[in-house]
N, C-alpha and C positions, 0 to 999 in steps of 0.2 A: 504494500500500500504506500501510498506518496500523499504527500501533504503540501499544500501549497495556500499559501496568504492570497487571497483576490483584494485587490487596490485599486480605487479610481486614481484616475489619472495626476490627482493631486496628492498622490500617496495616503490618502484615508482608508483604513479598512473597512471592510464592506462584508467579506465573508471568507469562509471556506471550501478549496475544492478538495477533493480526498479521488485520486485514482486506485481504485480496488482490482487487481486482476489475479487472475487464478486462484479464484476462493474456493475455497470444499466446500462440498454442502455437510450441513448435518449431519449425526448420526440419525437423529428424529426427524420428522420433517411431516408440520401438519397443514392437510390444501384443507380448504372449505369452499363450496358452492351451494350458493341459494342456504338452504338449513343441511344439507350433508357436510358431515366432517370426513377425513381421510388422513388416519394418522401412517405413517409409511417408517418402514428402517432401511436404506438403501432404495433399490429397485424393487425390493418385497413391502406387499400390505400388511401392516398388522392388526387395522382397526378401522372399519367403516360403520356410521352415527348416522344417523335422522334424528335431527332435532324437533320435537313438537312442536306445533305452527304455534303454541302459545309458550311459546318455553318453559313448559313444565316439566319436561324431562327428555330424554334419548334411547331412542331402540337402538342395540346393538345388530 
């Protein structure tokens, strides 16, 4: 990762850029779409959720 100061032109700071590459993913790694969860370890599922449309609990 790299770190670099963003400057206007009159040398005020302004912000942060952060160049990230080549990151690992996870060992866990959780998607959600709509109310499904999708917990994954690698390329393997370990745990698919529907969430209750009123969020009162989760079918596994």
């Amino acid at each position: 990762m790299r770190r670099d100061d963003v400057r206007r032109d009159d040398g005020a700071w302004v912000g942060l850029s952060l160049d990230v590459r080549d990151r690992r993913r996870p060992g866990l790694c959780v998607f959600s779409a709509g109310r499904r969860l999708l917990l994954s370890q690698g390329e393997r599922p370990v745990l698919l959720a529907d969430v209750d449309a009123y969020l009162e609990g989760v079918d596994f």
